[in-house]
KOLDRENTI-893003 format. One record per residue: x, y, z negated of N, C-alpha, C in turn; chain; residue in one letter. Coordinates in steps of 0.1 Angstrom, whole numbers. Last residue first. Layout:
BEGIN
   n_east   n_north    n_up   ca_east   ca_north   ca_up   c_east   c_north    c_up   cadena   residuo
        X         Y       Z         X          Y       Z        X         Y       Z        A         a
...
% end
This chain:
BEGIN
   n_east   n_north    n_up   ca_east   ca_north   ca_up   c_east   c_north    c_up   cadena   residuo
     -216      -282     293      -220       -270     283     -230      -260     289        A         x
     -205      -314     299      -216       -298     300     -214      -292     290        A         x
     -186      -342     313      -191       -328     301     -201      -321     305        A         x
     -200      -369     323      -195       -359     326     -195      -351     314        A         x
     -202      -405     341      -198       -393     333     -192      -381     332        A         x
     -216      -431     355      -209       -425     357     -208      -411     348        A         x
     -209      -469     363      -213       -460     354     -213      -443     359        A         x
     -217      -501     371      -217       -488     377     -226      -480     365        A         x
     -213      -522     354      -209       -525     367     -213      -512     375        A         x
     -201      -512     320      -213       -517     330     -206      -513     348        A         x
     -197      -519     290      -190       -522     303     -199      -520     315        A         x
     -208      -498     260      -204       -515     270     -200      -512     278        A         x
     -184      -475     247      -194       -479     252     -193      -495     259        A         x
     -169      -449     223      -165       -468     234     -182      -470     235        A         x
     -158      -420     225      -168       -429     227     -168      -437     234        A         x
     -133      -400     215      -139       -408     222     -152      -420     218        A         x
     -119      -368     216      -130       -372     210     -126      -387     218        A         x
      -88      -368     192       -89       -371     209     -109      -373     205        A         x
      -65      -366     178       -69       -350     180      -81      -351     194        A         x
      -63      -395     173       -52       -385     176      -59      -374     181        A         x
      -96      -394     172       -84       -406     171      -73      -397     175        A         x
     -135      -392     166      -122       -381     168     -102      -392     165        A         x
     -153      -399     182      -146       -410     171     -135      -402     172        A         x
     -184      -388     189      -177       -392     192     -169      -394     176        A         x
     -222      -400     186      -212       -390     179     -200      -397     184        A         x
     -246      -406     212      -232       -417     202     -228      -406     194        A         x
     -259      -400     230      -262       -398     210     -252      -400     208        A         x
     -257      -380     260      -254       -390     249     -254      -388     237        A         x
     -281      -367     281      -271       -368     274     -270      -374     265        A         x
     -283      -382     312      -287       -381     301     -277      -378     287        A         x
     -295      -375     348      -279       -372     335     -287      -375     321        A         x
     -306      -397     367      -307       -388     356     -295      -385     351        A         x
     -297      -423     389      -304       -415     384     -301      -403     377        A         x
     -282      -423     418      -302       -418     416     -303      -418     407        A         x
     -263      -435     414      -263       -423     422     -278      -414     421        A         x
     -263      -447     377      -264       -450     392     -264      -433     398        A         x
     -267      -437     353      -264       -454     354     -263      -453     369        A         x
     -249      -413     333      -263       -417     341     -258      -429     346        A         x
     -243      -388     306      -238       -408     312     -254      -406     322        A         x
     -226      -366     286      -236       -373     296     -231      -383     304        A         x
     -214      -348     264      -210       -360     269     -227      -362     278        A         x
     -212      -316     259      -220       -322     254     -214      -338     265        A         x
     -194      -286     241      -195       -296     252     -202      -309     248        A         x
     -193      -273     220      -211       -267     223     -206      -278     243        A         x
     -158      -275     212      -168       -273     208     -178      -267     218        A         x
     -135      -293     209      -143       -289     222     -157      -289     220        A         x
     -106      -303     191      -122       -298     196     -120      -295     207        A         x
     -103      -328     216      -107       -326     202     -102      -314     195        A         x
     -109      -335     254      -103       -329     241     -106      -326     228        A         x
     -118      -372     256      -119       -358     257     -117      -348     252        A         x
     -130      -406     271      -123       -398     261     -120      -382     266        A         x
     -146      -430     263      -145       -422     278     -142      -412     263        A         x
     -143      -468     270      -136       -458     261     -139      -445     273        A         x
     -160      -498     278      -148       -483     281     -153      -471     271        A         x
     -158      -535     272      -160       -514     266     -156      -509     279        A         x
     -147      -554     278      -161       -559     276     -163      -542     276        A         x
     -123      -554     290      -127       -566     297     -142      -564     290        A         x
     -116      -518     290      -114       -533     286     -120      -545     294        A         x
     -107      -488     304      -118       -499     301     -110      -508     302        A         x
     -109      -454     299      -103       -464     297     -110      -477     295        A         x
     -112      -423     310      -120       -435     309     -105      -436     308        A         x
     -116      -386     308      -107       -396     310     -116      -409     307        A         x
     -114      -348     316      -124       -362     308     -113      -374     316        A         x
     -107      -314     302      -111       -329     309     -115      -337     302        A         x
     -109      -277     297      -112       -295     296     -112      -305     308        A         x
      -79      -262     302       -92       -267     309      -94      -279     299        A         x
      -67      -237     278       -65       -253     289      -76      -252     292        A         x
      -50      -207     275       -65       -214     277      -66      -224     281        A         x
      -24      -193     260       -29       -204     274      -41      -209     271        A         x
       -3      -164     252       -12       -177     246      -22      -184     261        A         x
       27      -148     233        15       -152     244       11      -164     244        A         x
       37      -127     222        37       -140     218       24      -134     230        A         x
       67      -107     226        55       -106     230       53      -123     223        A         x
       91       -75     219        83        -88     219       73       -89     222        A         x
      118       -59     224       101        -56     234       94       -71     227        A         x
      144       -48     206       136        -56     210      121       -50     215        A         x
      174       -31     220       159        -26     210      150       -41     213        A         x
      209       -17     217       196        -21     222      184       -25     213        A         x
      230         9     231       226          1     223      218        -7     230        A         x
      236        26     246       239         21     248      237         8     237        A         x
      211        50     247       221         54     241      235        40     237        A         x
      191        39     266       198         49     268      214        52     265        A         x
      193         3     258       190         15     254      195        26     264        A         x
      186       -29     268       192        -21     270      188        -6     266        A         x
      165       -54     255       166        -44     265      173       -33     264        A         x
      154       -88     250       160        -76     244      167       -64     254        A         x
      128      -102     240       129       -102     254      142       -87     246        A         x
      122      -132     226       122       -114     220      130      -112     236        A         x
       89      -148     224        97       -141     229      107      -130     219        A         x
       62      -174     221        70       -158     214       81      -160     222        A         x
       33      -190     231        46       -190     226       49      -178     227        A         x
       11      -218     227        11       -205     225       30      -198     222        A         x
      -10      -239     244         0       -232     241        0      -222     237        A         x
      -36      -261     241       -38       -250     243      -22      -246     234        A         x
      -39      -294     243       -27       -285     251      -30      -269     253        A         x
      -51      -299     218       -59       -303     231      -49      -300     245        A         x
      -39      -291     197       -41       -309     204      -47      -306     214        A         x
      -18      -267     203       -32       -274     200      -32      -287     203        A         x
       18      -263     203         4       -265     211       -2      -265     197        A         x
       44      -236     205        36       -243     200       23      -249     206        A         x
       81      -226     212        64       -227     218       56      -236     207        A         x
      106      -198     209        96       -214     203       80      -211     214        A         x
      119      -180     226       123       -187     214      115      -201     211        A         x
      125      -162     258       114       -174     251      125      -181     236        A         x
      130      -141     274       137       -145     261      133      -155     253        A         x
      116      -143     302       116       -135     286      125      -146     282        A         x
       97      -137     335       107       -142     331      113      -134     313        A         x
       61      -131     335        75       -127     340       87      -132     332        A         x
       37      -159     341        45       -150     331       54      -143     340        A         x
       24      -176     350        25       -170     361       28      -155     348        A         x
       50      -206     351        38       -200     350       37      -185     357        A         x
       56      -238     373        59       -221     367       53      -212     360        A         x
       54      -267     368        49       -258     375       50      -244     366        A         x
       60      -298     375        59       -292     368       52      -280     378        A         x
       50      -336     367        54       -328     380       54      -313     369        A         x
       51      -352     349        58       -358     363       55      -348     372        A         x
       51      -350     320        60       -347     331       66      -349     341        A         x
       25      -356     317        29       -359     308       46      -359     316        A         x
        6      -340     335         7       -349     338       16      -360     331        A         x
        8      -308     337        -8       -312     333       -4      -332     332        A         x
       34      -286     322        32       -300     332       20      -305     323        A         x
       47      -259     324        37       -268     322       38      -275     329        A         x
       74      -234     317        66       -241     330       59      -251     319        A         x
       84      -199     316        82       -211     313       73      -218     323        A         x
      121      -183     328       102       -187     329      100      -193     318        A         x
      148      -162     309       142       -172     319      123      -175     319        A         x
      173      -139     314       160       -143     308      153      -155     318        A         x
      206      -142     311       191       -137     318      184      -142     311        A         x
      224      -130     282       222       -140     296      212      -131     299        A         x
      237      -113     266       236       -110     276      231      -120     285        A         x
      223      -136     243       226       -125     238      227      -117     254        A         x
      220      -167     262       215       -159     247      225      -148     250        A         x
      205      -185     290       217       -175     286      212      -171     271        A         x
      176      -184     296       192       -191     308      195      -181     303        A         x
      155      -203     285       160       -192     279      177      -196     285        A         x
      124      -213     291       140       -218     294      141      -203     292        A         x
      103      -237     277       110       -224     282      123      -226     282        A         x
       72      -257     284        88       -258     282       89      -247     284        A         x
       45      -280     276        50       -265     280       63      -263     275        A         x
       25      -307     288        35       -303     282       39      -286     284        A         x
        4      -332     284        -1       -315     284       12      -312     279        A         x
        1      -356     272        -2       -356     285        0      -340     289        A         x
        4      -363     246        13       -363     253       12      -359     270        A         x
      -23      -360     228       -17       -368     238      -13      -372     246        A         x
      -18      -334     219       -17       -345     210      -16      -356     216        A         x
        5      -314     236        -5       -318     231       -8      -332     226        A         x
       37      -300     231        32       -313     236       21      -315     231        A         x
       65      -279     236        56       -284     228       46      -292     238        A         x
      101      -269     233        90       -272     246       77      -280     231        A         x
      128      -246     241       118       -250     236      107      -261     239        A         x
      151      -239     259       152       -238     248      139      -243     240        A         x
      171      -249     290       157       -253     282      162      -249     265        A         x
      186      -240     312       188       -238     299      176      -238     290        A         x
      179      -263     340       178       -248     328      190      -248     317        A         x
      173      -285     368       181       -279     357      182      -265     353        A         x
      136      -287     366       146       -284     377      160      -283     361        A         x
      118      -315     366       119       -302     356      135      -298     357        A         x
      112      -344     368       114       -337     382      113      -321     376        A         x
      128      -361     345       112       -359     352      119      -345     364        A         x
      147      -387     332       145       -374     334      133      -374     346        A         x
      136      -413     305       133       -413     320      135      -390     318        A         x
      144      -435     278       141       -417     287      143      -416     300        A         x
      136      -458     252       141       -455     265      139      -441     271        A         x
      131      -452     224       139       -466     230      145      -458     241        A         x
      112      -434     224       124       -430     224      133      -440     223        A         x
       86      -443     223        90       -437     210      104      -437     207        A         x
       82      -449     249        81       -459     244       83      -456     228        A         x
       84      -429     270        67       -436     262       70      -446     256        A         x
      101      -401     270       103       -414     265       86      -422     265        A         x
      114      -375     293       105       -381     284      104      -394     280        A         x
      133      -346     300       131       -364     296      125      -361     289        A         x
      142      -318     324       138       -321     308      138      -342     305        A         x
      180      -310     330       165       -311     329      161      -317     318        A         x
      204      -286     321       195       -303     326      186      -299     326        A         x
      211      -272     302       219       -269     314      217      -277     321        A         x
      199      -284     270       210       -269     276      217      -276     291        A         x
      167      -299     275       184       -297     272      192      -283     276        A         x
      142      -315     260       149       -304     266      160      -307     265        A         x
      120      -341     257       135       -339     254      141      -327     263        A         x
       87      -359     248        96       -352     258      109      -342     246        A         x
       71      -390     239        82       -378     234       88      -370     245        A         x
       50      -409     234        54       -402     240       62      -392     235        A         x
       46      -422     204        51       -432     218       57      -426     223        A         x
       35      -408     183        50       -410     184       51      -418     195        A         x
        6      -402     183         7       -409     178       25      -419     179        A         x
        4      -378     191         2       -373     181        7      -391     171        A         x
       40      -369     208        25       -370     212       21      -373     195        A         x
       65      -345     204        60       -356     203       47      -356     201        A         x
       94      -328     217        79       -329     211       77      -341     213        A         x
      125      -310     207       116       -323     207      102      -322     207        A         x
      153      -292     215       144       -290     212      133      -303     215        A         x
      185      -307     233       177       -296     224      167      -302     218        A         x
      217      -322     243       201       -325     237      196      -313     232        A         x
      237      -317     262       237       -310     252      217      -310     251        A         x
      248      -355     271       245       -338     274      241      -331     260        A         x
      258      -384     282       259       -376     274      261      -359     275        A         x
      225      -396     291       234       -387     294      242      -379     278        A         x
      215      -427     270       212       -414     275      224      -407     283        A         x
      215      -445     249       215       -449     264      211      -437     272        A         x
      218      -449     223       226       -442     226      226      -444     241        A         x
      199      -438     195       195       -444     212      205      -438     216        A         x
      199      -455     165       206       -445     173      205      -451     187        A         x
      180      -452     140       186       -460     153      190      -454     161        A         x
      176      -453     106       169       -445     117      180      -454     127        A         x
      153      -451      72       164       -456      83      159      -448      98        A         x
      137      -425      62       145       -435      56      156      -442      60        A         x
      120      -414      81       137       -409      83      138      -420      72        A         x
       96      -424      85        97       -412      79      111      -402      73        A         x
       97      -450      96        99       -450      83       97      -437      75        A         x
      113      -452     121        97       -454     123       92      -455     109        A         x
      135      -430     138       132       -433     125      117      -435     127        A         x
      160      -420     164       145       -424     159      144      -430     146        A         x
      182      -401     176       182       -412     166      172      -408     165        A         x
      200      -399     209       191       -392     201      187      -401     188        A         x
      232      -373     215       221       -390     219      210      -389     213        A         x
      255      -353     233       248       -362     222      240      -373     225        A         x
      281      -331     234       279       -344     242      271      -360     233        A         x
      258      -313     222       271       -314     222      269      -324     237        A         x
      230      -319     192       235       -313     208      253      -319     211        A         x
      208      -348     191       222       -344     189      229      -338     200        A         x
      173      -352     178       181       -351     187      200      -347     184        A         x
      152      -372     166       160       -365     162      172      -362     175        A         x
      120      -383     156       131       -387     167      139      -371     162        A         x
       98      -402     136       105       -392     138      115      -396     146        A         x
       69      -420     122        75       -417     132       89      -402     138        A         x
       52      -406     101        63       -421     103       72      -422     114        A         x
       35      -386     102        51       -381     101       58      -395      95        A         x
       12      -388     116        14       -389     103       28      -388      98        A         x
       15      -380     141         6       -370     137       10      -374     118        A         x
       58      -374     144        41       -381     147       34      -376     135        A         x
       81      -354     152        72       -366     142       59      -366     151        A         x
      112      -339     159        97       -344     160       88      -350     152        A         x
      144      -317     163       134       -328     153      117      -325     156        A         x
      174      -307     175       159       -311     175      150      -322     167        A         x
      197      -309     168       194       -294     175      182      -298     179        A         x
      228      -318     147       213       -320     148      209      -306     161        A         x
      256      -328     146       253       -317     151      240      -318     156        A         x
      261      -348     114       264       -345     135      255      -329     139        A         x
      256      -369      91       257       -359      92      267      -357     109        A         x
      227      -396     102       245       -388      99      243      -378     101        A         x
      201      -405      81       206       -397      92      224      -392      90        A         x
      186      -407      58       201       -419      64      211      -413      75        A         x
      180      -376      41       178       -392      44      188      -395      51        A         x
      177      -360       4       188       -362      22      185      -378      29        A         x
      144      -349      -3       158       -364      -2      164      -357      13        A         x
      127      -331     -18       135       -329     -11      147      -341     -11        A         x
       97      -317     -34       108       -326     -35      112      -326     -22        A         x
       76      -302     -25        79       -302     -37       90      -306     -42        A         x
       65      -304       5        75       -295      -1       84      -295     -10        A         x
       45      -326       3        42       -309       6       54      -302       7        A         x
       62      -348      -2        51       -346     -12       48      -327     -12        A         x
       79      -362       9        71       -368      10       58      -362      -2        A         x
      107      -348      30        99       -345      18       82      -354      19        A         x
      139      -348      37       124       -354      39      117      -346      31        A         x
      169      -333      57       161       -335      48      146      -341      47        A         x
      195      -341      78       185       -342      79      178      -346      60        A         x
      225      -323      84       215       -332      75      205      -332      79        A         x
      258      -308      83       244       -311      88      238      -326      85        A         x
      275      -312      57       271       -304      65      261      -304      71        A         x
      269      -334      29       277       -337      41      275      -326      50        A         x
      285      -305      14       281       -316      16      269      -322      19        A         x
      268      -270      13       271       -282       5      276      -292      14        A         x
      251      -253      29       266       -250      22      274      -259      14        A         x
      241      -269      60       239       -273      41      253      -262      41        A         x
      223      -263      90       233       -265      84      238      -263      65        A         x
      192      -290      91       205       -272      91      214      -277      92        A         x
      161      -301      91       174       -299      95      182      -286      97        A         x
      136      -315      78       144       -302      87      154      -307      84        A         x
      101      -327      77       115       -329      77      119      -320      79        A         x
       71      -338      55        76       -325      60       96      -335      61        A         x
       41      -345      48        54       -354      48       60      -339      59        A         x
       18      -336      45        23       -340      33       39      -343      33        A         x
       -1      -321      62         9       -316      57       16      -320      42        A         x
      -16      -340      79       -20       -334      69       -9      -323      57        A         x
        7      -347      98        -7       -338     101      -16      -333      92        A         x
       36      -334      91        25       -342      93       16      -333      95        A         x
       61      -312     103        52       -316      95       39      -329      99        A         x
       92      -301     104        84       -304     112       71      -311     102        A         x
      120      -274     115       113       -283     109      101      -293     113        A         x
      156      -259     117       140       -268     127      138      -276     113        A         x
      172      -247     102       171       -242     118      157      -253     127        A         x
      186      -235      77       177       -247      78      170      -241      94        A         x
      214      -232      61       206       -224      72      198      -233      75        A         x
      208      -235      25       217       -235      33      210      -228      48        A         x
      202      -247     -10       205       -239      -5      214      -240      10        A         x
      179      -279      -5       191       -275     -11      192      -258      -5        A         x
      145      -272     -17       151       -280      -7      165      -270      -9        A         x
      127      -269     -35       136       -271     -38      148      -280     -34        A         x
      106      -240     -20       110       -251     -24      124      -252     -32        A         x
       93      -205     -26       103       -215     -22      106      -229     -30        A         x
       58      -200     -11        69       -203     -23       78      -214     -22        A         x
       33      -174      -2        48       -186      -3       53      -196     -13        A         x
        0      -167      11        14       -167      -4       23      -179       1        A         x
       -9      -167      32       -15       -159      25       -2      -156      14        A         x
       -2      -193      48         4       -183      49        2      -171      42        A         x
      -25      -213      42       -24       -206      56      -15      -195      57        A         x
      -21      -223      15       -35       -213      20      -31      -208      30        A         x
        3      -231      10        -7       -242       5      -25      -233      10        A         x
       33      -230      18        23       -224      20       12      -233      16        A         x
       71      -233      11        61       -234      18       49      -228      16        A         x
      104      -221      26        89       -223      16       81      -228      23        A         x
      136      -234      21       125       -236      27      115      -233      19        A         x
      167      -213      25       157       -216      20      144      -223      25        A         x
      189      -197      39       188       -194      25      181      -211      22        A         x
      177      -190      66       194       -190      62      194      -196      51        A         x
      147      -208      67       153       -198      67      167      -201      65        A         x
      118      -222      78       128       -227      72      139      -216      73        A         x
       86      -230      59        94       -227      71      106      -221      65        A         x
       51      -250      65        66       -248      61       72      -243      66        A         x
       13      -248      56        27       -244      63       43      -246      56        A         x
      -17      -256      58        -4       -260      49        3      -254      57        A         x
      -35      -248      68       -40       -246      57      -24      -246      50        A         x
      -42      -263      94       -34       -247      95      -35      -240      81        A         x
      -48      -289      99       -62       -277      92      -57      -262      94        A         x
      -22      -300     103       -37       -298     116      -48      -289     112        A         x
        3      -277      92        -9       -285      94      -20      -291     104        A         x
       35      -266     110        19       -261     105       14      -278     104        A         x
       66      -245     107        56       -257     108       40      -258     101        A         x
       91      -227     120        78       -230     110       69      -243     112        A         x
      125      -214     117       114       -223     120      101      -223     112        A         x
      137      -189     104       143       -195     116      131      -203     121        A         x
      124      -158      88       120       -176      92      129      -179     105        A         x
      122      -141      62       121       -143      75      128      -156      76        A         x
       90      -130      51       102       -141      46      109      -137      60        A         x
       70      -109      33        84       -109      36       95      -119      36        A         x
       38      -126      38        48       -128      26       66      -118      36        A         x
       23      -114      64        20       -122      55       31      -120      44        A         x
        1       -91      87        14        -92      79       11      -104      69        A         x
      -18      -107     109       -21       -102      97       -8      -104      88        A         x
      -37      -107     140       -28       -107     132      -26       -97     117        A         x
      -60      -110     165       -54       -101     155      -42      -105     149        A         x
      -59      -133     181       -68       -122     184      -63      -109     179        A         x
      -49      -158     178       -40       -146     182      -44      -134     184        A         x
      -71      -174     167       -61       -180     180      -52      -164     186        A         x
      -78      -162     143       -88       -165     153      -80      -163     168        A         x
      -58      -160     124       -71       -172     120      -83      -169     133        A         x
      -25      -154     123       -41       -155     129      -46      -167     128        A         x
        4      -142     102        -6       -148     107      -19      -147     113        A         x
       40      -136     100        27       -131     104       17      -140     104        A         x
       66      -133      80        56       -142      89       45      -133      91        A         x
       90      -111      83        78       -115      76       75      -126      85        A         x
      113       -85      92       112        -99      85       98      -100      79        A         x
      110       -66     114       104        -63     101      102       -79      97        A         x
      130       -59     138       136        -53     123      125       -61     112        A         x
      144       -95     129       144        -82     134      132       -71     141        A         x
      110      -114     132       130       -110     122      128       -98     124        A         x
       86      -136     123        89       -120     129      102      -116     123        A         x
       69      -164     128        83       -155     124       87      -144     129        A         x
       32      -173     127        46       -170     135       57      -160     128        A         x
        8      -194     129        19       -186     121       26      -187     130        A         x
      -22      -196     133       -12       -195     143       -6      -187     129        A         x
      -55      -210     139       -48       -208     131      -36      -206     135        A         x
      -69      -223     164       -74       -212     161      -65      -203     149        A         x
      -58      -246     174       -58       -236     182      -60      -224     175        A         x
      -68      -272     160       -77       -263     170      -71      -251     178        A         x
      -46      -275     146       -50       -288     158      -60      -283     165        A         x
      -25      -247     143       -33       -257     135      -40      -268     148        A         x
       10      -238     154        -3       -240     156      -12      -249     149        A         x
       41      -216     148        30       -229     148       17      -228     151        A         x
       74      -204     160        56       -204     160       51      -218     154        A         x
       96      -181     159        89       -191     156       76      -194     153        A         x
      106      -154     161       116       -165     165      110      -181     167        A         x
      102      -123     174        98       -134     176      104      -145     176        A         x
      112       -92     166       116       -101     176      111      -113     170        A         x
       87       -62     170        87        -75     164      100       -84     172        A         x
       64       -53     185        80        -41     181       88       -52     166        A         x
       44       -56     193        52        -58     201       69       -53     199        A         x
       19       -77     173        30        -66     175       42       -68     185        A         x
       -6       -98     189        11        -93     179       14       -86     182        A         x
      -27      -104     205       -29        -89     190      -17       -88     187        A         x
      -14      -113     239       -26       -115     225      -20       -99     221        A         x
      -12      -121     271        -5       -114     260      -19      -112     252        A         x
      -18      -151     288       -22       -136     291      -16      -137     271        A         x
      -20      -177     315       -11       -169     307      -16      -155     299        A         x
      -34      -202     328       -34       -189     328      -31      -181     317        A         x
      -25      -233     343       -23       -223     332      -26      -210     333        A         x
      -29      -258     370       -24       -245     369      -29      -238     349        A         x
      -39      -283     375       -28       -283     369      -23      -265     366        A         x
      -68      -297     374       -63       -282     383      -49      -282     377        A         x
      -75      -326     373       -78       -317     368      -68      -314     377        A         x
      -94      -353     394       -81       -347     393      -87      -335     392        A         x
     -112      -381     386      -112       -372     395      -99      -361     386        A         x
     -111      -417     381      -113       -403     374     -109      -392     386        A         x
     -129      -449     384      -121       -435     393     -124      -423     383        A         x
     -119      -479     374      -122       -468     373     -116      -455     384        A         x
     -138      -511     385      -128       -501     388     -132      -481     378        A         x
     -163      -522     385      -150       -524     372     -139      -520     373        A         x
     -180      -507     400      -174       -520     402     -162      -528     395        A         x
     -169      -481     384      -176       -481     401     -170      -497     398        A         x
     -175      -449     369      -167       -469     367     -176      -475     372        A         x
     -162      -418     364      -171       -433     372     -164      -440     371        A         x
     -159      -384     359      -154       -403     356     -166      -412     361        A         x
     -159      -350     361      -166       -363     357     -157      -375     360        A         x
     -155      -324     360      -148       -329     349     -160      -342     348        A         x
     -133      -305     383      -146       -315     381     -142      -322     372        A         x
     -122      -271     379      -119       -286     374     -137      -292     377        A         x
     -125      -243     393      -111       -247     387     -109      -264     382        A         x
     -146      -243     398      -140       -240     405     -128      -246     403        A         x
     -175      -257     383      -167       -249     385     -158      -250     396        A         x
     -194      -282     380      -192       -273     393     -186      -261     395        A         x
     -185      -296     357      -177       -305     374     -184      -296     383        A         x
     -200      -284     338      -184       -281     337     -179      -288     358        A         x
     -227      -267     344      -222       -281     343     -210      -280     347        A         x
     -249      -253     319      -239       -250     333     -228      -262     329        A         x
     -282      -257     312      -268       -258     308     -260      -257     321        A         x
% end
């Protein structure tokens, strides 16, 4: 077996040295590379299933459809003629919602067939889903009363309540892996309102910059939350948005950002300018945003990003380009990120917990008791917990662990 801690790019072992833990430092770098979508597509919206492997995405101008892949972007596969401002996925990638000028459908087979809800007629611009895709929110603008809203749905789709939320100028919505948890952002000079209820009631955190709030992610279990903005930097909350700390994510025009299941694995775009602006990067942060880092993309049009729980990204573009004949034409691209595995401890007064990305599949856990001896690999079956493997073990006064494959 070739042992993940002698590559190049990541040592992926842990020790628990005298009831001290030492973990050793993953590579923080991303390697970027263009998938199977069509490139004659503009790109508005993405989702991803909790492996990675299932991917819907919004295709507008010119050929309105969703698209889908069942093998992480490899191919693609025309789906229903919808076209879609937002989308939202499952952790199985079996359930989908998404939200259009008009309309929200949803999906009950991964995007294969639609069908519209009986969520009100209006522009429905962000949504978001549980992890089993039962509890679903969005947000538009309504042709009806009160104007902007926040809608719920506690049953796939099917049904549709306006919840407590004021009607304000919404421009980001999150949840947690079971969709109790939701944070809600307000552009303009805004703030942000949390709901630990599924939006029923909600709280308004008004201890922030008054700035123009964007785009939301949230870890799988709602603590951690990071916060883009038009013309700032990015914030992140660990406490489920009580409080926001800005992180060292230079000032943009941040349009997007997504967040592996435990909050630790973030990917942001900055889209400096719409219609003639410039085009901007995206950047990652391996560290739950305390430091960032560029990718090694050329600067696009970035619309939406999406993770995996493990922090495998995937995000779309419409990059739009000047014609001969003084017009212009979309070049799209969706592109996709390979993470590194790691490994992590956490110890109690009697356990430690030695934790790892979920999946991570033909990687095998090993434990040896000292510098001399043996790697053995471990029976336990891990305890899959927010998208996360872990195995709690006793406590021992020198341990030490690794992946393989």
């Amino acid at each position: 077996m070739k042992r993940i801690m002698q590559t190049r790019t990541l040592i992926l072992a842990a020790a628990l040295c005298g009831g001290q833990l030492l973990v050793t430092n993953q590579s923080l770098a991303q390697t970027w590379s263009g998938c199977g979508a069509p490139t004659d597509v503009e790109w508005l919206a993405v989702a991803s299933s909790a492996d990675g492997t299932k991917l819907a995405a919004a295709a507008n101008y010119p050929n309105w459809a969703i698209y889908i892949s069942a093998n992480s972007g490899a191919s693609w596969t025309r789906g229903s003629n919808i076209a879609a401002n937002c989308i939202a996925s499952s952790a199985d990638g079996t359930k989908l919602a998404a939200g259009n000028n008009n309309a929200i459908f949803t999906s009950s087979d991964s995007g294969a067939s639609w069908t519209q809800t009986s969520a009100p007629k209006g522009s429905w611009l962000g949504i978001t889903s549980s992890s089993d895709g039962t509890k679903l929110a969005a947000w538009g603008q309504q042709t009806q009363p009160p104007g902007l809203g926040i809608y719920s749905s506690m049953d796939s789709g099917n049904t549709w309540t306006l919840t407590s939320a004021p009607a304000t100028n919404w421009n980001g919505l999150a949840a947690s892996a079971d969709g109790t948890m939701l944070v809600a952002s307000v552009g303009g000079n805004g703030y942000f309102y949390t709901s630990t209820d599924s939006g029923t009631n909600w709280t308004a955190r008004t201890n922030v910059p008054p700035i123009w709030w964007g785009a939301l992610a949230s870890s799988a279990d709602g603590a951690k939350l990071t916060a883009v903005t038009v013309g700032d930097g990015i914030y992140t909350s660990s406490d489920g948005g009580t409080n926001w700390t800005k992180t060292t994510a230079p000032n943009e025009d941040w349009i997007a950002i997504a967040s592996s299941a435990d909050g630790t694995r973030i990917a942001a775009a900055v889209r400096s300018g719409f219609g003639a602006g410039a085009p901007g990067p995206l950047y990652t942060s391996m560290d739950s945003g305390a430091t960032w880092t560029s990718s090694n993309l050329p600067d696009e049009y970035w619309n939406s990003i999406a993770a995996s729980a493990d922090g495998k990204f995937v995000a779309c573009s419409a990059s739009i380009v000047s014609t001969s004949a003084g017009g212009s034409m979309v070049s799209d691209q969706i592109v996709t990120s390979t993470p590194h595995p790691w490994l992590r401890m956490e110890a109690s007064h009697t356990n430690v917990t030695v934790i790892w990305p979920w999946p991570m599949d033909g990687y095998i856990l090993q434990q040896k008791l000292g510098l001399d001896a043996s790697w053995v690999s471990m029976q336990n079956a891990p305890i899959v917990t927010n998208y996360q493997n872990e195995v709690t073990l006793p406590l021992l006064d020198k341990g030490f662990y690794q992946l393989v494959k």
